[in-house]
LUMKOLGU-366119 format. One record per residue (C-alpha): residue number from 1; residue in one letter; x, y, z. Coordinates in steps of 0.1 Angstrom, whole numbers, m for minus. Each point is the difference from the previous one (the first is absolute). Example, Ala and Ser with C-alpha at 12.3 -4.5 7.8 and 13.67 -1.06 7.14 Angstrom:
BEGIN
i 1	aa A	u 123	v m45	w 78
i 2	aa S	u 14	v 34	w m7
END
This chain:
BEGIN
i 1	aa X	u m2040	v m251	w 592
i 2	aa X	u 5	v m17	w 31
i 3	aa X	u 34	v m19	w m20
i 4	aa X	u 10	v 33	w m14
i 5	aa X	u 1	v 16	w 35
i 6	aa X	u 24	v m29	w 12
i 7	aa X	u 28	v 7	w m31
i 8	aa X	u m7	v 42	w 11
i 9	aa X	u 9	v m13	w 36
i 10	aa X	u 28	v m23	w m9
i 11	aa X	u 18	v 23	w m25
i 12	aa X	u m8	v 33	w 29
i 13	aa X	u 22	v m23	w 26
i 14	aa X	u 28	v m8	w m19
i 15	aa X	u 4	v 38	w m6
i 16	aa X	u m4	v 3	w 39
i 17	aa X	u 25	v m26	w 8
i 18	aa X	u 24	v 17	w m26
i 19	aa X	u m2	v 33	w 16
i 20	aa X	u 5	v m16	w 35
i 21	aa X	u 31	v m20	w m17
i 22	aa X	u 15	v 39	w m10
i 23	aa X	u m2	v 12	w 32
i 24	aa X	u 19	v m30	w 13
i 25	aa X	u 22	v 1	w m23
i 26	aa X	u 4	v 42	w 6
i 27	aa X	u 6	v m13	w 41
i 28	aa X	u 27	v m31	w m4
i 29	aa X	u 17	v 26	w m29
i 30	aa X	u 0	v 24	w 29
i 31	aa X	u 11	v m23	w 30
i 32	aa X	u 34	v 17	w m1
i 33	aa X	u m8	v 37	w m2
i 34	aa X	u 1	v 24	w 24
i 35	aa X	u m31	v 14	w 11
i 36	aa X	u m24	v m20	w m22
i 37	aa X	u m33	v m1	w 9
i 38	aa X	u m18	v m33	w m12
i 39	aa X	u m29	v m2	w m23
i 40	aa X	u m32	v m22	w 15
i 41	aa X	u m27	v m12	w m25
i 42	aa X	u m34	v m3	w 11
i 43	aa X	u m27	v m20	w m23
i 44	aa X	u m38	v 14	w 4
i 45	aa X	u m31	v m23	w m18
i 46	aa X	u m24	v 14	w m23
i 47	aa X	u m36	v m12	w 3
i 48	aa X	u m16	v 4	w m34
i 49	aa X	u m37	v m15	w 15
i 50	aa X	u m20	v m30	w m11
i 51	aa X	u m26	v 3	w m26
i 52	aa X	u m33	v m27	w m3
i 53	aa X	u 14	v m17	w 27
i 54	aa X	u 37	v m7	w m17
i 55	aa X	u 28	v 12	w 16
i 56	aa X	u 31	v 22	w m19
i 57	aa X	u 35	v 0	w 7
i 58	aa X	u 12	v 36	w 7
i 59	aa X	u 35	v m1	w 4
i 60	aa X	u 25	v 14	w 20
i 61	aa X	u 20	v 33	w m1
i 62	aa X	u 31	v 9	w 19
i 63	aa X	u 15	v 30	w 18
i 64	aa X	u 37	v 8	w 7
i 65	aa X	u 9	v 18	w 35
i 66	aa X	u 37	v 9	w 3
i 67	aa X	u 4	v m2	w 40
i 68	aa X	u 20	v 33	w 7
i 69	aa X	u m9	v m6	w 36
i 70	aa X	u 18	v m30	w 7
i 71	aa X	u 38	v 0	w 6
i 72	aa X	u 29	v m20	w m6
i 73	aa X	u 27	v m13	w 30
i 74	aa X	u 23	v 27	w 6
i 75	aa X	u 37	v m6	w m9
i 76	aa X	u 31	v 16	w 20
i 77	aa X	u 29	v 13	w m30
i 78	aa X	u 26	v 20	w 1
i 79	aa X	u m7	v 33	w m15
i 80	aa X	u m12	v 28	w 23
i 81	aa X	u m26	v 13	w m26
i 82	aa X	u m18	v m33	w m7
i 83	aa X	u m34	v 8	w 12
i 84	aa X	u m32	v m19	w 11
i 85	aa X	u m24	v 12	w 22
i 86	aa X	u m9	v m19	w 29
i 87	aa X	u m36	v 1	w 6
i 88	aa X	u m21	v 22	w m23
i 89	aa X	u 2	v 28	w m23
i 90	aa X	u 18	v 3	w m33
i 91	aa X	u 32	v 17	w m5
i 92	aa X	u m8	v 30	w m28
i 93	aa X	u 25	v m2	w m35
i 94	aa X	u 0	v 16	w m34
i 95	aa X	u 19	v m9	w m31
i 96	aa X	u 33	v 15	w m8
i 97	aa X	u m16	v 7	w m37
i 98	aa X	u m27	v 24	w 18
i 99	aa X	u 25	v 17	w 19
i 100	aa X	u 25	v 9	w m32
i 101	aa X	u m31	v 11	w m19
i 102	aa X	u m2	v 27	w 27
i 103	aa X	u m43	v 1	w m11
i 104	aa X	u m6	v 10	w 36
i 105	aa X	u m5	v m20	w 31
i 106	aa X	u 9	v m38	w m12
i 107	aa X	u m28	v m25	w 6
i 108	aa X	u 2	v m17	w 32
i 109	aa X	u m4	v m38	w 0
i 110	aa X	u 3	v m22	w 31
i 111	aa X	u 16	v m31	w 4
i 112	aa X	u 9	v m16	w 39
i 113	aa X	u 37	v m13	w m13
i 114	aa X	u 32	v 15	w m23
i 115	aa X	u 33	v m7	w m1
i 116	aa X	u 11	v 40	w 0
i 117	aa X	u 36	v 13	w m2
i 118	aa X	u 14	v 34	w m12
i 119	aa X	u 3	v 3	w m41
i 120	aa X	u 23	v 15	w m24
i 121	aa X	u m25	v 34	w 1
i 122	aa X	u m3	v m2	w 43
i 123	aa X	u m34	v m14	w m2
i 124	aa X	u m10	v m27	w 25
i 125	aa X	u m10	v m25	w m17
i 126	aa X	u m7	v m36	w m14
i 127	aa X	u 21	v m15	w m31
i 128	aa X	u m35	v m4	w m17
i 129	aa X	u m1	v 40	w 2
i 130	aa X	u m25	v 3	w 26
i 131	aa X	u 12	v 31	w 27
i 132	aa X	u m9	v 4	w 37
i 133	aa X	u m27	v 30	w 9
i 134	aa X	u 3	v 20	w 32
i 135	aa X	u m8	v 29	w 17
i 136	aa X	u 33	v 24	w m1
i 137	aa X	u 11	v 15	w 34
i 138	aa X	u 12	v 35	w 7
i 139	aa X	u 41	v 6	w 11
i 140	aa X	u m11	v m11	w 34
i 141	aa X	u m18	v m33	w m8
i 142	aa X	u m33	v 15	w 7
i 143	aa X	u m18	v m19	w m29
i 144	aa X	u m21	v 20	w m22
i 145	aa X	u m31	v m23	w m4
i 146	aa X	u m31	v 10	w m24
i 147	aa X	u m36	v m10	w 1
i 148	aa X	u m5	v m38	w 15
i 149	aa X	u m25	v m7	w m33
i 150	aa X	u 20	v 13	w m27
i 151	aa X	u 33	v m10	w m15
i 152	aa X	u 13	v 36	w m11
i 153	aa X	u 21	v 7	w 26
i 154	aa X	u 23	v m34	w m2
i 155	aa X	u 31	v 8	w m19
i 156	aa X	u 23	v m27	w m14
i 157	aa X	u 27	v m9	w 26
i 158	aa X	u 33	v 20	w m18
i 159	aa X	u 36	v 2	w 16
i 160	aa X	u 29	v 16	w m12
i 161	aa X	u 29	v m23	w 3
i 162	aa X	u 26	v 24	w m11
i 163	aa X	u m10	v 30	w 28
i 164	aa X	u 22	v 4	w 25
i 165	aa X	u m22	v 4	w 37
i 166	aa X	u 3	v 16	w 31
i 167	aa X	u m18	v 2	w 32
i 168	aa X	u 1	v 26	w 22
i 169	aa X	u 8	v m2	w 39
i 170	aa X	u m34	v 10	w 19
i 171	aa X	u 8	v m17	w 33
i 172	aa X	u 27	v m5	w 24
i 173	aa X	u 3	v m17	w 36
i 174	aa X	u 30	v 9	w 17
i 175	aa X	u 9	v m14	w 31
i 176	aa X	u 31	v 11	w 22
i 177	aa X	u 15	v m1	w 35
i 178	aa X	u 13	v 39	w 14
i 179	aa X	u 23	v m3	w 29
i 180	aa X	u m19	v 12	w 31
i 181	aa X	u 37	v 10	w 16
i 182	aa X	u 4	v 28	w m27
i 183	aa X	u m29	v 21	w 17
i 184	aa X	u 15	v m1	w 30
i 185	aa X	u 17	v 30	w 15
i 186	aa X	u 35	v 4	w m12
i 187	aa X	u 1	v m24	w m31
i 188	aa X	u 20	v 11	w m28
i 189	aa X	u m11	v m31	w m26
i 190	aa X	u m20	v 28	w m20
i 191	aa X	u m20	v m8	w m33
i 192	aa X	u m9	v m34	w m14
i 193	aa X	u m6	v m3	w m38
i 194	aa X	u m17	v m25	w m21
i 195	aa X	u m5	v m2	w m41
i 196	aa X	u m28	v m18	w m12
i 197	aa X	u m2	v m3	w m42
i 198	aa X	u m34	v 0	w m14
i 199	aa X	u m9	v 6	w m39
i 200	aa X	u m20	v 25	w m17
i 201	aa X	u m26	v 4	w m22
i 202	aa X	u 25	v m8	w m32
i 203	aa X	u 14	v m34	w 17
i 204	aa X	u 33	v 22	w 12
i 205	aa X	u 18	v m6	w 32
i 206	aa X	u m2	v 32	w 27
i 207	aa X	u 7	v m1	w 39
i 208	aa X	u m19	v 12	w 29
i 209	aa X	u 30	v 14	w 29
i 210	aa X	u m15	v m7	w 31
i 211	aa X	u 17	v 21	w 34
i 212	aa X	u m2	v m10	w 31
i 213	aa X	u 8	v 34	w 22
i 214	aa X	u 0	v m10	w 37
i 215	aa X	u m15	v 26	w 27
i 216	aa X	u 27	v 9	w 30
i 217	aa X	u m10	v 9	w 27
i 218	aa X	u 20	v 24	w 29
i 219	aa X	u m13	v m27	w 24
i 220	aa X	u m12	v m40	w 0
i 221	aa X	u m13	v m10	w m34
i 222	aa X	u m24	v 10	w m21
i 223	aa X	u m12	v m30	w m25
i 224	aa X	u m5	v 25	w m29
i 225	aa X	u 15	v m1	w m36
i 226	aa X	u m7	v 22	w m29
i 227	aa X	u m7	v m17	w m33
i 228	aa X	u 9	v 15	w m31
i 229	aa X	u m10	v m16	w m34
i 230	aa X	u 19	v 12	w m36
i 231	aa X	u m2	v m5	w m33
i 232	aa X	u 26	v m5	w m25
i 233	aa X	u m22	v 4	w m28
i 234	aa X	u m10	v 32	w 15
i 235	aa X	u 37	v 13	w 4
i 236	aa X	u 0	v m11	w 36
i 237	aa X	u m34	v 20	w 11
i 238	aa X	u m16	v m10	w 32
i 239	aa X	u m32	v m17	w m9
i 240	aa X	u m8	v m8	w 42
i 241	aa X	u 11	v 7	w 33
i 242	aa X	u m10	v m18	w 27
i 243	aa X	u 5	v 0	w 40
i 244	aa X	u 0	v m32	w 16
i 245	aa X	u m7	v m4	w 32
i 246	aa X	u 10	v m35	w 21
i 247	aa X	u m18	v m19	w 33
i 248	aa X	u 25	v m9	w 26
i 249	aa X	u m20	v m16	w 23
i 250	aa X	u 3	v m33	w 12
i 251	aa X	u m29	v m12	w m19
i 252	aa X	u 5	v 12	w m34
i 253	aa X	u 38	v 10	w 5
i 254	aa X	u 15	v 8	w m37
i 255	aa X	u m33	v 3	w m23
i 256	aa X	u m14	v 27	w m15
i 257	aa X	u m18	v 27	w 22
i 258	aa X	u m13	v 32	w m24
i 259	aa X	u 10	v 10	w m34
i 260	aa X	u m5	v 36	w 0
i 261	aa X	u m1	v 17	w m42
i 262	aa X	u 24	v 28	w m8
i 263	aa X	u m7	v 0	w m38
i 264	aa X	u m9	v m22	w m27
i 265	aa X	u m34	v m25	w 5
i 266	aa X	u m16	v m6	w 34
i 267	aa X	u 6	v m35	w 19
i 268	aa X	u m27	v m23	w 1
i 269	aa X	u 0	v m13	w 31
i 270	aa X	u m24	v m30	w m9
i 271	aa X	u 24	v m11	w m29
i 272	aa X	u 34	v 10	w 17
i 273	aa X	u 8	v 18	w m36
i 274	aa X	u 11	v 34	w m8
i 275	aa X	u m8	v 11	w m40
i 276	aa X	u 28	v 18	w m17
i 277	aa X	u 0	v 17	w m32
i 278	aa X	u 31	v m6	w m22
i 279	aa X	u 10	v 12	w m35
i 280	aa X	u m21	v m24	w m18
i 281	aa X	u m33	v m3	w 23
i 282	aa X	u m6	v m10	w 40
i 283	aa X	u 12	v m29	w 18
i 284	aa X	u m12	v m17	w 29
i 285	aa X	u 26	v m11	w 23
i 286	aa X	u m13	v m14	w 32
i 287	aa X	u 20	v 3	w 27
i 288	aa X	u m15	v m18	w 27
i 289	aa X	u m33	v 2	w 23
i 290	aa X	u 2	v 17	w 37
i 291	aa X	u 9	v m21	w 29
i 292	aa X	u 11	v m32	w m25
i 293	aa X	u 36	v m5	w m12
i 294	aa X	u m12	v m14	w m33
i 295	aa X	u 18	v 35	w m16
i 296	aa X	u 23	v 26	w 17
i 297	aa X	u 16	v m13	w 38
i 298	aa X	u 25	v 18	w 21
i 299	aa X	u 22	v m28	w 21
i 300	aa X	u 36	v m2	w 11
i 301	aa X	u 27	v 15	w m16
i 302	aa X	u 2	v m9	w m35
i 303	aa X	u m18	v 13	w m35
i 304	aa X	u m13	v m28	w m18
i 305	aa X	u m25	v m2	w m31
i 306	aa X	u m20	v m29	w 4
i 307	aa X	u m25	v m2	w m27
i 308	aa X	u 3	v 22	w m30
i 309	aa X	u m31	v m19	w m27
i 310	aa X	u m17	v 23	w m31
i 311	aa X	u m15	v m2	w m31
i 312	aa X	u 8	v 12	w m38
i 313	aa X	u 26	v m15	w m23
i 314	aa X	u 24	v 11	w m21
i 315	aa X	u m8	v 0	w m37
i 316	aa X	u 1	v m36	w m13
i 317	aa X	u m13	v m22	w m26
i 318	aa X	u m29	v m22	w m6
i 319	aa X	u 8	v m35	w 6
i 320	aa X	u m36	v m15	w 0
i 321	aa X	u m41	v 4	w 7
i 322	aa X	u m21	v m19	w 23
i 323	aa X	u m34	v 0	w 10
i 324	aa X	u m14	v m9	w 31
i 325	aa X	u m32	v m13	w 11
i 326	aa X	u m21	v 31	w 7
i 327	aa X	u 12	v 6	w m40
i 328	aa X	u 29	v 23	w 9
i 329	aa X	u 19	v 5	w m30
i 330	aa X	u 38	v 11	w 16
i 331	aa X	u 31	v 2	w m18
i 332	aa X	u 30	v m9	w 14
i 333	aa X	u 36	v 26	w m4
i 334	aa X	u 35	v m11	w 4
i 335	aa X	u 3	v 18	w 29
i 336	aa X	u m24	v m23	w 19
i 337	aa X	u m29	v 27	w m2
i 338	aa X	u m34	v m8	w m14
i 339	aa X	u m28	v 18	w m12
i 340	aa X	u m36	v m1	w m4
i 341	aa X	u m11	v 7	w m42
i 342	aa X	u m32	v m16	w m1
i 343	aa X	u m27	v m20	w 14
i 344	aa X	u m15	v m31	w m19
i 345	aa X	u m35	v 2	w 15
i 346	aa X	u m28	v m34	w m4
i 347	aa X	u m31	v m3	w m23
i 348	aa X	u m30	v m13	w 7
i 349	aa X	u m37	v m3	w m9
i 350	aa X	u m31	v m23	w 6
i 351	aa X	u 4	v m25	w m25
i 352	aa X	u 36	v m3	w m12
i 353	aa X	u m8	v m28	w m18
i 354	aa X	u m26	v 24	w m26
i 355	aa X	u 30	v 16	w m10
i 356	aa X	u 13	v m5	w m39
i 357	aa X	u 31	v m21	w m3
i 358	aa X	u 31	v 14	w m21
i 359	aa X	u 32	v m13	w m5
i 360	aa X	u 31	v m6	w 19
i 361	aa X	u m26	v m11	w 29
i 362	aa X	u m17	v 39	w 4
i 363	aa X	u m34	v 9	w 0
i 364	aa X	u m25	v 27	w m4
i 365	aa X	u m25	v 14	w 25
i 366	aa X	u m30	v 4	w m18
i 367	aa X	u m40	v 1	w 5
i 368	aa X	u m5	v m35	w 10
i 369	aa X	u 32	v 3	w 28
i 370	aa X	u m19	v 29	w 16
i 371	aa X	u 23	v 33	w 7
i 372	aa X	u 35	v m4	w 12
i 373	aa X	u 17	v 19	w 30
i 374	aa X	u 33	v 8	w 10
i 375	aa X	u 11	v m13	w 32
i 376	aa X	u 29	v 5	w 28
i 377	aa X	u 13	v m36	w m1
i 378	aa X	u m8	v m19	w 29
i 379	aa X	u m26	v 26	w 9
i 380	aa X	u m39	v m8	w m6
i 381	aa X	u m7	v m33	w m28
i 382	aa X	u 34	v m6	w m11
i 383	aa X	u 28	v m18	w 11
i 384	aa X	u 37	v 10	w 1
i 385	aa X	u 32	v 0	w m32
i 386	aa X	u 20	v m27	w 6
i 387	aa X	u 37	v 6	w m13
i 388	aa X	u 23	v m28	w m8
i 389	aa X	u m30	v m22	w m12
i 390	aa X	u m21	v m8	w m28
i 391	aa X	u m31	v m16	w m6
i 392	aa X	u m3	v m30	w m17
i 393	aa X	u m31	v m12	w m24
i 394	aa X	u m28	v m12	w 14
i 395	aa X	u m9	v m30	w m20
i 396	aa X	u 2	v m33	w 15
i 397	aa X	u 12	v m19	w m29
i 398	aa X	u m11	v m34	w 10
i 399	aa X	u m35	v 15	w 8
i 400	aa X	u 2	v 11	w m38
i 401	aa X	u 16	v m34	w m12
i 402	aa X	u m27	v m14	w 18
i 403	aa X	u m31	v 26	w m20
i 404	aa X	u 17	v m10	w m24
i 405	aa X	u m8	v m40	w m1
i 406	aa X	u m33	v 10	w 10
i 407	aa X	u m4	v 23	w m35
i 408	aa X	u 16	v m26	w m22
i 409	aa X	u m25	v m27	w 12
i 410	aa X	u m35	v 29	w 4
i 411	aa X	u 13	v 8	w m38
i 412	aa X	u 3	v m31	w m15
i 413	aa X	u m35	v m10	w 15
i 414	aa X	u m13	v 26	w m16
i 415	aa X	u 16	v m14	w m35
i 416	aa X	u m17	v m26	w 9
i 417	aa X	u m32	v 14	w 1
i 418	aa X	u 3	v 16	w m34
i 419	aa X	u 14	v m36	w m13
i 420	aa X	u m33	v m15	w 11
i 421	aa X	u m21	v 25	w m10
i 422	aa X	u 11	v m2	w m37
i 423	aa X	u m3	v m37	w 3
i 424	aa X	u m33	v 6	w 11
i 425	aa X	u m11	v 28	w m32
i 426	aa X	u 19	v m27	w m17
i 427	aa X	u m28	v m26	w 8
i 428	aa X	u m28	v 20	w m4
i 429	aa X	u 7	v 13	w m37
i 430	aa X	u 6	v m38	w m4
i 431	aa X	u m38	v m5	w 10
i 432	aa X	u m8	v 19	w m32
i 433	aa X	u 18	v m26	w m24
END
């Protein structure tokens, strides 16, 4: 018995030592992929007992642990949508075959690199036809996030190359120098105008005309102008009128004093704006705060714009995506404007590495990885998206060259063992003759 037990033991670790040589040969296979998480064997004995006082060999068994925790050096490239994530989490995918069998939501898988760039069909996504999930965002970039333990709301990240965008103007700052010697008794220099173009709701160029009516007075000078805001794309209706009212003091000579509403929105005296309402929605032009000259002024003699900034863009065409850390996905017009589609949120769970492997470096949450949540990244367990880098494999190939020497020899003393056990059945069936 006690022989037999030896040949069980012998021929139970060359099977272990073979399945520890596959897994090293799975990581050194794997030393140049992307995102490859290496395989660690782990050999556990088995004690079969002793019986009338002799003592049986039991063996050994092995277990394979892929090590989805561990990650690889992170590499700088040159494409904006290679992504790693820096720290922890997992970026979320599906495969571009779930998506075209339209069978509902697509499985999510997780993965912490891809090389992603816009296909033939708009997807983001990986030439082994793995696309990017994300929340999507509403038309102002708020981002319209679902349950944090549940992958239904992620959406696969979609852009139409071929449509045309525009972005609205919302905002203006306007900042301009009236000449105080035109509200002074007698002046005859009469009204200033200023055109400022801003885009509407379809990408297409409008102006707001801006008058500047100076108040005359019989006697000495009064410091007051009248305001009035039109809109072209209202056939040149007044959307505000405004009376501003100037300091002359030594102090605060030449800033803003009062700005008193005639019509259109109030003035916000803690933002310095006024809110207009043109022909394709309001916008916000601030015009300066009281008692600062960071908007309106009234010096000298001389009308001079000074600052004239906005947003909104004409409509343009998409040149390319990006996303940031926080897992911004923006695309990026022609015109210079960009705009918020999606947001790649982080993965995580308690024990990533219980998680079932796939291929193309994915894997599975499952029972054993715990549940999974949906994170902000940066915010709570995880880490931040790292564009312009990829991560690299994690094995240490001459660690594994060095497992390696160490298998060869544990598995050829093994053969031995069987070799000397035979030898050893061979001489007791010899006893017989």
């Amino acid at each position: 018995m006690t022989i037999s037990s030896s040949l069980y033991a012998g021929v139970s670790g060359l099977g272990a030592n073979a399945s520890r040589l596959a897994s090293i040969s799975d990581n050194i296979a794997n030393s140049s992929t992307a995102g490859y998480k290496r395989v660690q064997t782990d050999f556990h004995s088995i004690v079969a007992g002793s019986s009338g006082g002799a003592y049986s060999a039991g063996g050994v068994r092995t277990t394979n642990v892929r090590l989805i925790d561990q990650r690889g050096p992170l590499v700088t490239t040159d494409n904006p949508t290679d992504l790693a994530v820096r720290g922890s989490g997992f970026l979320p995918v599906t495969t571009l075959s779930e998506i075209a069998a339209g069978n509902g939501a697509p499985t999510m898988r997780l993965t912490t690199a891809g090389s992603f760039s816009m296909n033939s069909d708009g997807y983001l996504a990986t030439e082994s036809g793995l696309a990017l999930l994300g929340w999507p965002t509403d038309a102002a970039g708020n981002t319209l996030a679902g349950a944090v333990d549940s992958s239904d709301g992620l959406e696969p990240v979609y852009l139409n190359k071929n449509q045309l965008v525009g972005e609205p103007t919302t905002k203006m700052q306007i900042g301009a120098n009236l000449p105080a010697t035109a509200t002074e008794a007698g002046a005859t220099s009469g009204v200033e105008s200023l055109s400022i173009e801003y885009f509407d709701n379809l990408g297409s160029s409008e102006n707001l005309d801006i008058e500047f009516t100076p108040t005359v007075p019989a006697t000495g000078k009064s410091n007051q102008w009248t305001m009035t805001i039109k809109d072209t794309a209202s056939g040149g209706a007044v959307v505000g009128e405004y009376t501003l009212e100037f300091d002359d003091s030594r102090t605060d000579g030449g800033n803003l004093a009062s700005v008193t509403d005639v019509s259109g929105g109030a003035y916000d005296a803690a933002t310095g704006s006024v809110i207009v309402t043109v022909d394709g929605g309001p916008i916000e032009i601030n015009i300066g705060l009281i008692g600062e000259n960071d908007g309106f002024t009234q010096v000298s003699d001389t009308f001079a714009p000074a600052t004239i900034t906005k947003d909104g863009a004409t409509a343009g065409n998409l040149l390319g995506v990006d996303v940031d850390t926080s897992g911004f996905v923006r695309a990026n017009y022609s015109t210079g404007a960009s705009r918020i589609l999606y947001k790649i949120p982080l993965v995580d769970m308690p024990n990533p590495n219980g998680m079932v492997s796939m291929d193309y470096q994915t894997f599975l949450p499952s029972a054993d990885s715990g549940a999974f949540f949906l994170w902000n990244a940066g915010d709570g367990p995880t880490g931040e998206i790292a564009g312009f880098t990829r991560e690299e494999s994690s094995t240490d190939v001459a660690g594994e060259l060095t497992n390696m020497i160490q298998t060869q020899r544990a598995y050829s003393s093994n053969a031995k063992v069987i070799q000397t056990v035979d030898e050893m059945l061979q001489e007791t069936t010899n006893i017989k003759r």
